[in-house]
Each structure stands twice: as C-alpha cells, then as structure tokens.
N, CA, C and O atoms as a Maestro MAE file, in Angstrom:
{
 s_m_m2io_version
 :::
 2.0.0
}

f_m_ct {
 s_m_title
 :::
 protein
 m_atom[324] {
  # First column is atom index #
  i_m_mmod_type
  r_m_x_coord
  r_m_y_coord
  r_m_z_coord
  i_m_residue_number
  s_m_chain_name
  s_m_pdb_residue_name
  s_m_pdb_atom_name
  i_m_atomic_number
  :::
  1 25 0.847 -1.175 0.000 1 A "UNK " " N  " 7
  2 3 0.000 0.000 0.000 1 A "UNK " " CA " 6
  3 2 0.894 1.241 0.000 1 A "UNK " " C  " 6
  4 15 1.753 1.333 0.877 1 A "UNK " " O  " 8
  5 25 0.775 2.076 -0.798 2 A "UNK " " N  " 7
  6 3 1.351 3.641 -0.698 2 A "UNK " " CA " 6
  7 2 1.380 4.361 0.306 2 A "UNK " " C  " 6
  8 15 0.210 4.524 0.651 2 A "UNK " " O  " 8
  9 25 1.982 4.831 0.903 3 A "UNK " " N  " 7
  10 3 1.636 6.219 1.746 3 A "UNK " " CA " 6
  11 2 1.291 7.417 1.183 3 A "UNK " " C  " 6
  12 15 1.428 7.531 -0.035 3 A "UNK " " O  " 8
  13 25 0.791 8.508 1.948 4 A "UNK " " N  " 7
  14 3 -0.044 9.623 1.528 4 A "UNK " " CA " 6
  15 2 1.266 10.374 0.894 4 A "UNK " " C  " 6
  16 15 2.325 9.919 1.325 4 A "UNK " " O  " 8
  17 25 1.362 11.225 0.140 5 A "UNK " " N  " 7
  18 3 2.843 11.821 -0.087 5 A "UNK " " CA " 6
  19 2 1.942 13.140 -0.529 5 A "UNK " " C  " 6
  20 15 0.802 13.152 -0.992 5 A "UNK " " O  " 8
  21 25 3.033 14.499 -0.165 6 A "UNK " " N  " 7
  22 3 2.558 15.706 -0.295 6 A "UNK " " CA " 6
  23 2 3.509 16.690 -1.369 6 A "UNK " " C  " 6
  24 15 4.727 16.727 -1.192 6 A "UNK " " O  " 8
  25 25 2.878 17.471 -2.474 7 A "UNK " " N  " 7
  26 3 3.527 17.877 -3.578 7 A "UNK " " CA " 6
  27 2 4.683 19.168 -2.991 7 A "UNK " " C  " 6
  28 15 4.646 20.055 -2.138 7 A "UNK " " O  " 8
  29 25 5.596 18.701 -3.921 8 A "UNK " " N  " 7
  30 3 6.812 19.962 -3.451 8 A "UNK " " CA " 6
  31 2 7.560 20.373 -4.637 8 A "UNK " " C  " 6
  32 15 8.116 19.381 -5.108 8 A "UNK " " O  " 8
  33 25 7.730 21.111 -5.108 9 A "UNK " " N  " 7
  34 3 8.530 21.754 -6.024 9 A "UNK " " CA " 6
  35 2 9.747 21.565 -6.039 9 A "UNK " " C  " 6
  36 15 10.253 21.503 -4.919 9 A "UNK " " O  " 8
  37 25 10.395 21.452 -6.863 10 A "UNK " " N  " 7
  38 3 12.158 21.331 -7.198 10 A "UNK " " CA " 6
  39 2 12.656 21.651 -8.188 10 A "UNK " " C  " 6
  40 15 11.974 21.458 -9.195 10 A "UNK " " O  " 8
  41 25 14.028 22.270 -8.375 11 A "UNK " " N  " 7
  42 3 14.548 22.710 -9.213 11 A "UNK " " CA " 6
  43 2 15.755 21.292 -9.613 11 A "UNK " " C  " 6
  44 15 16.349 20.748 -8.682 11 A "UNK " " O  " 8
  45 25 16.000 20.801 -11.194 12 A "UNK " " N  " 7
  46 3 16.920 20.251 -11.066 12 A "UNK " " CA " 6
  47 2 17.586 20.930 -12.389 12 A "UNK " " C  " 6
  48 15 16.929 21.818 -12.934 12 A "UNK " " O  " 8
  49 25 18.798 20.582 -12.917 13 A "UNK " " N  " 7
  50 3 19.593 21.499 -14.391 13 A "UNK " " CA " 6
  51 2 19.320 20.210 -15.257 13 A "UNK " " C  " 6
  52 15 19.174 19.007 -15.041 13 A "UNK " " O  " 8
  53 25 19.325 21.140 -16.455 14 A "UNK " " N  " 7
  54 3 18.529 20.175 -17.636 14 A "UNK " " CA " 6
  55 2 19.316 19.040 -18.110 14 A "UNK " " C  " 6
  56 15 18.839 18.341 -19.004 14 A "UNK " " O  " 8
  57 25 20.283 18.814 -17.698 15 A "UNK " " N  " 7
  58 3 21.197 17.480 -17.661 15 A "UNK " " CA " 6
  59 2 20.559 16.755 -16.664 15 A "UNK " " C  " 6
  60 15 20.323 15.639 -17.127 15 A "UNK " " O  " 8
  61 25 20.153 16.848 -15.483 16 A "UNK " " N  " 7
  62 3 19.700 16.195 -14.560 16 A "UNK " " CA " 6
  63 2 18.676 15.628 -15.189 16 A "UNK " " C  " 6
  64 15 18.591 14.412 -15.363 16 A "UNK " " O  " 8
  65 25 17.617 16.680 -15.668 17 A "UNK " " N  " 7
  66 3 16.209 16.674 -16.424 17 A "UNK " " CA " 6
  67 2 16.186 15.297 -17.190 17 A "UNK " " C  " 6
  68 15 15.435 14.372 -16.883 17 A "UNK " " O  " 8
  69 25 17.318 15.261 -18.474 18 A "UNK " " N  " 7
  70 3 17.643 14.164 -19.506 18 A "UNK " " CA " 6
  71 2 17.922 13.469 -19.002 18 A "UNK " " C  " 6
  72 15 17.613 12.321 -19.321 18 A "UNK " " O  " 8
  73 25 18.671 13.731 -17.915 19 A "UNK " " N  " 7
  74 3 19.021 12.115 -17.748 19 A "UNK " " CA " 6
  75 2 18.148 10.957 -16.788 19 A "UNK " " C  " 6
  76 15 18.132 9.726 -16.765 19 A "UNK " " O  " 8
  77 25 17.515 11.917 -16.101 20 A "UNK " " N  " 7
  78 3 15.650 11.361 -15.502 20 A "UNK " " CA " 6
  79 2 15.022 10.707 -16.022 20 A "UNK " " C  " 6
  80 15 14.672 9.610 -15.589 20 A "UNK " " O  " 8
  81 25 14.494 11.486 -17.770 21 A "UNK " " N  " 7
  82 3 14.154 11.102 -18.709 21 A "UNK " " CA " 6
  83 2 14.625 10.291 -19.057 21 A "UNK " " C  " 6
  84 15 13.781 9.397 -19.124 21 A "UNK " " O  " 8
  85 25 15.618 9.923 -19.396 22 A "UNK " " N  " 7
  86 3 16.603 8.433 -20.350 22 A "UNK " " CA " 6
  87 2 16.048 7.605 -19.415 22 A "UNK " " C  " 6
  88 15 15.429 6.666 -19.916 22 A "UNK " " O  " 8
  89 25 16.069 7.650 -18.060 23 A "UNK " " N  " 7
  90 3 15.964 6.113 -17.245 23 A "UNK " " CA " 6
  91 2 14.838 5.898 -17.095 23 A "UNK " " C  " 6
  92 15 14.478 4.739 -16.893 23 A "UNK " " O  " 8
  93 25 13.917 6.947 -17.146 24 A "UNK " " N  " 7
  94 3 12.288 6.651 -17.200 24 A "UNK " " CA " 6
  95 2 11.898 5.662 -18.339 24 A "UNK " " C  " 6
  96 15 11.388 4.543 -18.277 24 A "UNK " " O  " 8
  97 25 12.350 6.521 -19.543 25 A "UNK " " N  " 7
  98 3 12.218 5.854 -21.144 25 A "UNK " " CA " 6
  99 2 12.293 4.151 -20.793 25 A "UNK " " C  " 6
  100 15 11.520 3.193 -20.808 25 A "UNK " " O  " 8
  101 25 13.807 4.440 -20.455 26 A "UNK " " N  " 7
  102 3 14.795 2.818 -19.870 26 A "UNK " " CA " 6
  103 2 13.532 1.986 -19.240 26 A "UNK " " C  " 6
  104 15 12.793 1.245 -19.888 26 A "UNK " " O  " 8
  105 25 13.437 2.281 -17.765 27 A "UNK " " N  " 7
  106 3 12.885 1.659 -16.957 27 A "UNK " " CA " 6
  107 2 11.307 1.695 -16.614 27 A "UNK " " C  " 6
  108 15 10.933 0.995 -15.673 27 A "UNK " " O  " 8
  109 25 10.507 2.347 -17.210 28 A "UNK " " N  " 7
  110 3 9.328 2.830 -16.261 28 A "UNK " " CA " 6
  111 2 8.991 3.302 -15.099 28 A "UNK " " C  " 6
  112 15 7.791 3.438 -14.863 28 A "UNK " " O  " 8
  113 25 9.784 3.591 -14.298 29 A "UNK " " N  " 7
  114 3 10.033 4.075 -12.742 29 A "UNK " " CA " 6
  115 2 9.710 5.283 -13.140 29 A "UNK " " C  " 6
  116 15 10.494 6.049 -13.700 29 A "UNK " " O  " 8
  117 25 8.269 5.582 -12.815 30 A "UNK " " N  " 7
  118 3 8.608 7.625 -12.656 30 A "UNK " " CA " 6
  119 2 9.550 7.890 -11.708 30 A "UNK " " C  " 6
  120 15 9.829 7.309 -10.659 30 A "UNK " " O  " 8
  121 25 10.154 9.200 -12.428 31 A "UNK " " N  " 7
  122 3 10.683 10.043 -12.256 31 A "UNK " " CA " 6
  123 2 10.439 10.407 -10.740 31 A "UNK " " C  " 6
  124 15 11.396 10.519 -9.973 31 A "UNK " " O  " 8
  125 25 9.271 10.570 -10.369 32 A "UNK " " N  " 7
  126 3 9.361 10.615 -8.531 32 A "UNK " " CA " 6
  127 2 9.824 9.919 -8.107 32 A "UNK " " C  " 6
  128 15 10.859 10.141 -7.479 32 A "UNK " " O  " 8
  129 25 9.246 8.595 -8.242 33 A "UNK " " N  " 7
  130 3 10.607 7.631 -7.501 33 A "UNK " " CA " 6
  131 2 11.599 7.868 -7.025 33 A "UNK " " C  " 6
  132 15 11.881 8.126 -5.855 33 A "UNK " " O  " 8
  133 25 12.626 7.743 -8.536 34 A "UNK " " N  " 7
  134 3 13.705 8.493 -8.263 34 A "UNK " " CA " 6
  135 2 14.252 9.807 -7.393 34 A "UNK " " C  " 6
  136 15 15.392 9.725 -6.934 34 A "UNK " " O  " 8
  137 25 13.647 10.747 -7.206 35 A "UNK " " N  " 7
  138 3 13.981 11.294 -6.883 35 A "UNK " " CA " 6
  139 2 13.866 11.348 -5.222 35 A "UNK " " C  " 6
  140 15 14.624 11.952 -4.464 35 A "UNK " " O  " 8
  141 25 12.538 10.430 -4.822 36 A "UNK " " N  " 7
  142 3 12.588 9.849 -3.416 36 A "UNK " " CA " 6
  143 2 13.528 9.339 -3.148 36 A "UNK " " C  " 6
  144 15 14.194 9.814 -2.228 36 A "UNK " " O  " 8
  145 25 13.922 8.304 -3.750 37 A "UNK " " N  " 7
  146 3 14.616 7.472 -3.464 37 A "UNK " " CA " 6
  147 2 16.458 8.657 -3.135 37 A "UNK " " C  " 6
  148 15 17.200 8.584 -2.156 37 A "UNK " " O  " 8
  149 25 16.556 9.265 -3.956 38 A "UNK " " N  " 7
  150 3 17.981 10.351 -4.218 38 A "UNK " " CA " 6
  151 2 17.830 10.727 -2.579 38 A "UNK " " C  " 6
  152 15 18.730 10.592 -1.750 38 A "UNK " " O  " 8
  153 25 16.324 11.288 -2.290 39 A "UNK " " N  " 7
  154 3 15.980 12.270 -0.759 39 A "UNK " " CA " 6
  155 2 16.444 10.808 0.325 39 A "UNK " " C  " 6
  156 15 17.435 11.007 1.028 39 A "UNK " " O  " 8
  157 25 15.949 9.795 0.417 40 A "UNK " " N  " 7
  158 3 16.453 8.819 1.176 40 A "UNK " " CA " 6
  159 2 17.752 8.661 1.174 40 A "UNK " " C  " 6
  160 15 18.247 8.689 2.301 40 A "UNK " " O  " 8
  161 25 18.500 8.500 0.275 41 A "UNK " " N  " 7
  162 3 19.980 8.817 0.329 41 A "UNK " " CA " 6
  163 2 20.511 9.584 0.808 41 A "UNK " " C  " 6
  164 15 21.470 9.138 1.437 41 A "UNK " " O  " 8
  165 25 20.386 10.733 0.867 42 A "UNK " " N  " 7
  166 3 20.526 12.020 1.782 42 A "UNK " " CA " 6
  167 2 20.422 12.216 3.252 42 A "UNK " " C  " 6
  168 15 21.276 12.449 4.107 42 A "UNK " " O  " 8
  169 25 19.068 12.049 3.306 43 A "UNK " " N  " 7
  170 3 18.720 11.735 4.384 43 A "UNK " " CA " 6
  171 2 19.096 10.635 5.776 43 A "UNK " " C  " 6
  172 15 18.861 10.623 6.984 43 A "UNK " " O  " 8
  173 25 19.939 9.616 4.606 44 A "UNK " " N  " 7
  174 3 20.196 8.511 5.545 44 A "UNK " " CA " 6
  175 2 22.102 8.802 5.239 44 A "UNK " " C  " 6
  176 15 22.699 7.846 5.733 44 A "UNK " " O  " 8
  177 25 22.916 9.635 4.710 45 A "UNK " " N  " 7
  178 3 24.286 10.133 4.406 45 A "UNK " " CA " 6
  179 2 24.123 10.981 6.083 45 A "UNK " " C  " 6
  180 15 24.823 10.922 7.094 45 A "UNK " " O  " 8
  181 25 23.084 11.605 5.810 46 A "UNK " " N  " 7
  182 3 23.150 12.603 7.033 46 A "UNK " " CA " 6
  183 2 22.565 12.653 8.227 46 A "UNK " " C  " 6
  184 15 22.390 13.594 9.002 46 A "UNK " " O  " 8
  185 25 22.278 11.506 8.283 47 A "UNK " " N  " 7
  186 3 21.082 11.470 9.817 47 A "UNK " " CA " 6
  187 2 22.185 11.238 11.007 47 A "UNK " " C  " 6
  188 15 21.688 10.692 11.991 47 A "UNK " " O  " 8
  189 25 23.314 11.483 11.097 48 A "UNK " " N  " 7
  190 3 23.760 12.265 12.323 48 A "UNK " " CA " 6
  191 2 23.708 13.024 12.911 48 A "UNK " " C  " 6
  192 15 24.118 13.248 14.050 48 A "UNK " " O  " 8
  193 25 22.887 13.852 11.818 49 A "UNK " " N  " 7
  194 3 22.838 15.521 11.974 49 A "UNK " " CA " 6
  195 2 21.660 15.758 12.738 49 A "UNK " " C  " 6
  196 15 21.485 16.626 13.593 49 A "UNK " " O  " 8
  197 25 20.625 14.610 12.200 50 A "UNK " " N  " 7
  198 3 18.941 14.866 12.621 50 A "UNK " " CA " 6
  199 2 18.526 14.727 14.250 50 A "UNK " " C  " 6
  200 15 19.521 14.546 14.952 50 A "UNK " " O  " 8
  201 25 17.758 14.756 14.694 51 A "UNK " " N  " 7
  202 3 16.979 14.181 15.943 51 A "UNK " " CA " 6
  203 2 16.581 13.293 15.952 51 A "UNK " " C  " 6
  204 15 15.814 12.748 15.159 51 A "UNK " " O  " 8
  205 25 17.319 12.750 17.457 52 A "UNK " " N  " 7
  206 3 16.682 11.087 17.413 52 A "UNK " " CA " 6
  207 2 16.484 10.786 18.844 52 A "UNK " " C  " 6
  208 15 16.556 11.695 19.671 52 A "UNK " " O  " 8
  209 25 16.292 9.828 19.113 53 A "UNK " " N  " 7
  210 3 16.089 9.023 20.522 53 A "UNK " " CA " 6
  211 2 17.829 9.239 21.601 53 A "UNK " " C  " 6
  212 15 18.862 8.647 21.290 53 A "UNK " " O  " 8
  213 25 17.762 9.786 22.291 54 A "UNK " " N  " 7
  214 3 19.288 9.773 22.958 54 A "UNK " " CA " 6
  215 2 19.383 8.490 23.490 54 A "UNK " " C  " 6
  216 15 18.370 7.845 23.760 54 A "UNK " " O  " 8
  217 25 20.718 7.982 23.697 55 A "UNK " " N  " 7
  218 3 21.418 7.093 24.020 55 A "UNK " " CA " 6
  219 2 20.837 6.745 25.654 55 A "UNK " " C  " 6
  220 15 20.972 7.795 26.283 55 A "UNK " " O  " 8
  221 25 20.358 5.871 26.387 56 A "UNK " " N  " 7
  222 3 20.206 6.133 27.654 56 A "UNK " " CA " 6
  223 2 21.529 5.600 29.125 56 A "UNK " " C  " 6
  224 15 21.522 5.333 30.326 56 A "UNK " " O  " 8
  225 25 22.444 5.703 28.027 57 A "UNK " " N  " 7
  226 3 23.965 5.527 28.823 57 A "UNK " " CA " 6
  227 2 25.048 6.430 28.271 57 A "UNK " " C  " 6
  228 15 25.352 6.366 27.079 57 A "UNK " " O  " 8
  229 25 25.513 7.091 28.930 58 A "UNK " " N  " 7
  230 3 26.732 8.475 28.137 58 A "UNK " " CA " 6
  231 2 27.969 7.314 27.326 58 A "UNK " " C  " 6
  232 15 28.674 6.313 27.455 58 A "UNK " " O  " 8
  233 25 27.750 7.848 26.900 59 A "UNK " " N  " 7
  234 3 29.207 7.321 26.026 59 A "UNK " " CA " 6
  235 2 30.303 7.342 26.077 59 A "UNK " " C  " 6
  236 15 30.514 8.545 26.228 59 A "UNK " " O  " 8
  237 25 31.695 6.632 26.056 60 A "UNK " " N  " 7
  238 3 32.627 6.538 26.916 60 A "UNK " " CA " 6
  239 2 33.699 7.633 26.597 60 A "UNK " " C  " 6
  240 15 33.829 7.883 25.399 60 A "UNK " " O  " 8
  241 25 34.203 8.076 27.157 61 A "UNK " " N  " 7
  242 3 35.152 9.638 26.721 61 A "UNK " " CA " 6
  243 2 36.287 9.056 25.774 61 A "UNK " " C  " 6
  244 15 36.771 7.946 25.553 61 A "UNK " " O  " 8
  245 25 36.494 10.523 25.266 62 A "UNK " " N  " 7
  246 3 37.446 9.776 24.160 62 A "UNK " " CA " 6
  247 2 38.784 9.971 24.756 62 A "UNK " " C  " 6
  248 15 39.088 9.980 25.949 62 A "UNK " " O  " 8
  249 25 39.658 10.154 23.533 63 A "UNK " " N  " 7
  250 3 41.076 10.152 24.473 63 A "UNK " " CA " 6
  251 2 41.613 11.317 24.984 63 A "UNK " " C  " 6
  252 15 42.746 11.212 25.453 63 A "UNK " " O  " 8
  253 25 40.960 12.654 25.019 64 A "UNK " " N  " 7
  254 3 40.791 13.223 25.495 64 A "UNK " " CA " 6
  255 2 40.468 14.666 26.515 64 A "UNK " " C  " 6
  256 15 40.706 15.870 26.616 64 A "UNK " " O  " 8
  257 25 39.408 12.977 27.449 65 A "UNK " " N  " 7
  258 3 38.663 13.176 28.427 65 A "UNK " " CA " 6
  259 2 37.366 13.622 28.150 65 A "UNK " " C  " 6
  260 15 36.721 14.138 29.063 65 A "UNK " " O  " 8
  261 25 36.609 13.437 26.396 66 A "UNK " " N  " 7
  262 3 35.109 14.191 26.250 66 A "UNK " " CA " 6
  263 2 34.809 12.815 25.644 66 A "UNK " " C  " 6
  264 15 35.476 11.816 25.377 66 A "UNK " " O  " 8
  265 25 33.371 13.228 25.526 67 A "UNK " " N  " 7
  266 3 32.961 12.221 24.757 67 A "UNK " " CA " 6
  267 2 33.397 12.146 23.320 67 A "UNK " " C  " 6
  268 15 34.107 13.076 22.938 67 A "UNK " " O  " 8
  269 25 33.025 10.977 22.250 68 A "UNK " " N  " 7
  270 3 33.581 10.995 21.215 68 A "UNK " " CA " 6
  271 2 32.800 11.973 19.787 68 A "UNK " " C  " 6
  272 15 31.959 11.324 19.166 68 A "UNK " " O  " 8
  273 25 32.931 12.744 19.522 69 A "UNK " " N  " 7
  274 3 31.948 13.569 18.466 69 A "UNK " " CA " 6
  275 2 32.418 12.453 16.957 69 A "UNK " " C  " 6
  276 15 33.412 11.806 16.625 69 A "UNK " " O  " 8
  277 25 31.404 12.657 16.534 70 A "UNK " " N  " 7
  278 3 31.115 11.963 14.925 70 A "UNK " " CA " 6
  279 2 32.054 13.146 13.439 70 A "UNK " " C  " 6
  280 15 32.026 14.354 13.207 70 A "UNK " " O  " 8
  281 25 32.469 12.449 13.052 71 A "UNK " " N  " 7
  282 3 33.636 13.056 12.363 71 A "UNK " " CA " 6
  283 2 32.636 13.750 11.401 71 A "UNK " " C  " 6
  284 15 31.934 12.923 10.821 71 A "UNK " " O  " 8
  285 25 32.421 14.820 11.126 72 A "UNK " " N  " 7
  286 3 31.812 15.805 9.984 72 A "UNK " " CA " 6
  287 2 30.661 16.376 10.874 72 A "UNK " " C  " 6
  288 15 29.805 16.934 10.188 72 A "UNK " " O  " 8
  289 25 30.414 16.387 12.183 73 A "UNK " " N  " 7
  290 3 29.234 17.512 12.619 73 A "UNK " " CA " 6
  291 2 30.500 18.866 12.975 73 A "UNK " " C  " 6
  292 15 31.701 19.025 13.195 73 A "UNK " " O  " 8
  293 25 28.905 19.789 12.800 74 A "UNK " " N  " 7
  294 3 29.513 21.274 13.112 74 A "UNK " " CA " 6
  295 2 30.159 20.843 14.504 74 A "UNK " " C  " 6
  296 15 29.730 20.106 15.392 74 A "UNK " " O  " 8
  297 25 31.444 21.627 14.365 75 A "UNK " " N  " 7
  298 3 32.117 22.099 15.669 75 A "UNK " " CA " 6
  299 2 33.158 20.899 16.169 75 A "UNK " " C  " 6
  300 15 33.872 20.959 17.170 75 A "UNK " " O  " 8
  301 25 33.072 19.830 15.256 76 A "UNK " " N  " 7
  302 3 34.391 18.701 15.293 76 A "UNK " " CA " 6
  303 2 35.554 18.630 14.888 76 A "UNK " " C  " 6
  304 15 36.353 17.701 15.011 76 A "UNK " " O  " 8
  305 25 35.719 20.020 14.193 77 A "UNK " " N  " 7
  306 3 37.132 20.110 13.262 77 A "UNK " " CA " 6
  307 2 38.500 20.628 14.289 77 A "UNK " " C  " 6
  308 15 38.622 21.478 15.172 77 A "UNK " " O  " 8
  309 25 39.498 19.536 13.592 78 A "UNK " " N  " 7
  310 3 40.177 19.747 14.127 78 A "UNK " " CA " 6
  311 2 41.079 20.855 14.109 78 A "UNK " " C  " 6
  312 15 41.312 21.451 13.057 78 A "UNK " " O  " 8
  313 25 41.675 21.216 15.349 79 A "UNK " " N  " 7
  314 3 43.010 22.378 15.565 79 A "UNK " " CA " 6
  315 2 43.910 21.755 14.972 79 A "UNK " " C  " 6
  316 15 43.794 20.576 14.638 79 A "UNK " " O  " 8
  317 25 45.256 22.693 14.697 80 A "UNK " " N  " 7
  318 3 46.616 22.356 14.836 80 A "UNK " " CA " 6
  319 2 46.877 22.818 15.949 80 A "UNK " " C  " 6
  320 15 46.118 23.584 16.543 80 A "UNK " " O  " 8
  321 25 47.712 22.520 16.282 81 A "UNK " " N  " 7
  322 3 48.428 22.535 18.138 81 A "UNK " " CA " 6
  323 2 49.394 23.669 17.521 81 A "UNK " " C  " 6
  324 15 50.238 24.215 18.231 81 A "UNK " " O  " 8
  :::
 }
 m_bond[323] {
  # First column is bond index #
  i_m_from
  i_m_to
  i_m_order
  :::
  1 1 2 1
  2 2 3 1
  3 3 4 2
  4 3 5 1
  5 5 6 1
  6 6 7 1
  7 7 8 2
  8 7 9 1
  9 9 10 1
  10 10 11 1
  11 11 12 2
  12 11 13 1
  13 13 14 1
  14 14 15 1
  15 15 16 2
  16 15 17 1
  17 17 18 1
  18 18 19 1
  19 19 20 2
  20 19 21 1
  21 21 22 1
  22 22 23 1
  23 23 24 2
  24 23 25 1
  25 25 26 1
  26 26 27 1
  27 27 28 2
  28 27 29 1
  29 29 30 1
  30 30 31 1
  31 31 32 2
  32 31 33 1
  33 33 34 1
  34 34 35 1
  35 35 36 2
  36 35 37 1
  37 37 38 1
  38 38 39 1
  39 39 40 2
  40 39 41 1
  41 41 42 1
  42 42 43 1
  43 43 44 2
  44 43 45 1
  45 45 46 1
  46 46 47 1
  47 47 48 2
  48 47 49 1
  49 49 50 1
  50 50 51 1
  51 51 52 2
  52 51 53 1
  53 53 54 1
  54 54 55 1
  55 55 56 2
  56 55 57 1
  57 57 58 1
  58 58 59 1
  59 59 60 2
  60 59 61 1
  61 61 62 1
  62 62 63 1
  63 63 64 2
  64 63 65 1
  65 65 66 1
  66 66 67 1
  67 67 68 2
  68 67 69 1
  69 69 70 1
  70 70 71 1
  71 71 72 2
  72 71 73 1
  73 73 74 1
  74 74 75 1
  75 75 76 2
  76 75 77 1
  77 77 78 1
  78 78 79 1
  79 79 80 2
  80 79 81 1
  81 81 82 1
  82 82 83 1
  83 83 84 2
  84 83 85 1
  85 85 86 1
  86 86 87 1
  87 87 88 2
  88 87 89 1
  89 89 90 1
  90 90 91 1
  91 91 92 2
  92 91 93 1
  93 93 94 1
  94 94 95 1
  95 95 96 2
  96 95 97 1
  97 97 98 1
  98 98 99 1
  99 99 100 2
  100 99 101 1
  101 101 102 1
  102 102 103 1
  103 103 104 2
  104 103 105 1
  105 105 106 1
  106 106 107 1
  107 107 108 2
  108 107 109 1
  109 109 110 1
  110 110 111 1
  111 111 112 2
  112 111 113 1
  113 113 114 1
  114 114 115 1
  115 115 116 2
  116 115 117 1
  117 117 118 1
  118 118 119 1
  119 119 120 2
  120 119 121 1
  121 121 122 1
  122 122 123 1
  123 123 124 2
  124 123 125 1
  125 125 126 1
  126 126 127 1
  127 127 128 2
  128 127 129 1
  129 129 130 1
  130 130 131 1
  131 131 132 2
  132 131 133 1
  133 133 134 1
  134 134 135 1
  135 135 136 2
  136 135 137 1
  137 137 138 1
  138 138 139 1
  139 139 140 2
  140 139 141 1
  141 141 142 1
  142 142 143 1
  143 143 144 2
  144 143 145 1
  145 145 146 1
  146 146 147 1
  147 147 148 2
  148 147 149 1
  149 149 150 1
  150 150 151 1
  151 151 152 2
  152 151 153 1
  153 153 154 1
  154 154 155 1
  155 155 156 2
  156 155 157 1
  157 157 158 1
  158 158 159 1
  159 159 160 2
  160 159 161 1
  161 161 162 1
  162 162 163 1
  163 163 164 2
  164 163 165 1
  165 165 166 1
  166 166 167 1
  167 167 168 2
  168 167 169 1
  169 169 170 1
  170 170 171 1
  171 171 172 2
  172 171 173 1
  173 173 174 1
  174 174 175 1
  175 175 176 2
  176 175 177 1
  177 177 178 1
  178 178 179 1
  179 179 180 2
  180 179 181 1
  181 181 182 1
  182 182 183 1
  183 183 184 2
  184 183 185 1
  185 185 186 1
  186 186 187 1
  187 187 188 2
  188 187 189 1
  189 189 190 1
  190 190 191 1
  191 191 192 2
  192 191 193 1
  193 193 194 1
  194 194 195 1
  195 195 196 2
  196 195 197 1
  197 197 198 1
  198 198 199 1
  199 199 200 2
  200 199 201 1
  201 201 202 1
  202 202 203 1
  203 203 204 2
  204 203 205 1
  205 205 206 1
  206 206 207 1
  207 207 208 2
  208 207 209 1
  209 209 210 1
  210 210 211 1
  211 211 212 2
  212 211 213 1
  213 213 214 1
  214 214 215 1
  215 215 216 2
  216 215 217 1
  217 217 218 1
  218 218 219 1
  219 219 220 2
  220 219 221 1
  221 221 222 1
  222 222 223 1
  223 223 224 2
  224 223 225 1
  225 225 226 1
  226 226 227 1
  227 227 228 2
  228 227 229 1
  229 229 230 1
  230 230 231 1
  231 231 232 2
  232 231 233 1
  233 233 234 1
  234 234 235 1
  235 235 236 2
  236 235 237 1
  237 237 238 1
  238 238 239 1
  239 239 240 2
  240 239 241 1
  241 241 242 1
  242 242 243 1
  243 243 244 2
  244 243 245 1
  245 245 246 1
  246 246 247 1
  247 247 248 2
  248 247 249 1
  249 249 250 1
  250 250 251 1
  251 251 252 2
  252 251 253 1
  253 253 254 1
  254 254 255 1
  255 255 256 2
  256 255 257 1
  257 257 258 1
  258 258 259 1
  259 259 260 2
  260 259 261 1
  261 261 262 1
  262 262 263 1
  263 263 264 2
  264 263 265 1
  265 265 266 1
  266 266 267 1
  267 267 268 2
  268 267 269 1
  269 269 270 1
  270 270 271 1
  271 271 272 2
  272 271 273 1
  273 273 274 1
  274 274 275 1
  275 275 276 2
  276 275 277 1
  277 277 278 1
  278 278 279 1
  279 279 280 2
  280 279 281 1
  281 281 282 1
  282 282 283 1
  283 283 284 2
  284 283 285 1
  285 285 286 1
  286 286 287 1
  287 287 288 2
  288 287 289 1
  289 289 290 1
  290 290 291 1
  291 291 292 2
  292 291 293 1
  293 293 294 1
  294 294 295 1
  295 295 296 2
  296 295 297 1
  297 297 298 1
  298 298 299 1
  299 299 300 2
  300 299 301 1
  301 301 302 1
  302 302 303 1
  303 303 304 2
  304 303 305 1
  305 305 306 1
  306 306 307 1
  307 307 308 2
  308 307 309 1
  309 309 310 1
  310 310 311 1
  311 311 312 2
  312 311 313 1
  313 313 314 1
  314 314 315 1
  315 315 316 2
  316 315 317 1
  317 317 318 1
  318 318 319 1
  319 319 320 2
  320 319 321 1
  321 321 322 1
  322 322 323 1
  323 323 324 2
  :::
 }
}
C-alpha cells in the first residue's frame, strides 16, 4: 500500500532533467521515484545531523577526556596545536 505523499517543487539542471528522462524511457520508474529514493539517500548520508532518541547511557570519553563527536558535525574540526 502507498503512503499519503505531499507535492513539493524542485529545481533540477537540464542534464539532470535528460538524464531522468533516459531512465524513465529505460525503466518505467517515474521520475518521482527516483527522486525519493535520491531524498532517502541524503537523508540517511546525514542522519547524524537529525533528531533522534538519545542514548540512555553516556558514552565513553574519548582520548581526550570528552565524549567521542562523529567526524563531519559542526564544531568537530580539528586544531593544529
């Protein structure tokens, strides 16, 4: 069964456009699909970033003395000494 899905506008460049088109032609998969499927990719590249359920045990410090941050969120970059 489908879920309800709600219309949204997007911009893509007309290479993107053709080449949508070619795999539609190709495959029959509309073109939404695809492009869900692109947003799930994204979405799941970056869901470090998102809100979620917290951990209900702290996490063990790193070396140190903080906890361990996830390599690519804001505010993890490293110094030079």
């Amino acid at each position: 069964m489908s879920r309800k899905k709600i219309s949204t506008t997007i911009y893509v460049t007309p290479e993107q456009n053709e080449q949508l088109k070619v795999l539609h032609d190709r495959t029959k998969v509309p073109t939404a699909v695809y492009i869900r499927e692109g947003i799930d990719l994204v979405l799941r590249h970056y869901a470090h970033l998102l809100p979620g359920q917290l951990p209900l045990t702290k996490p063990p410090p790193g070396p140190e003395g903080r906890s361990e941050a996830r390599e690519g969120e804001p505010g993890t970059e490293r110094r030079e000494k």
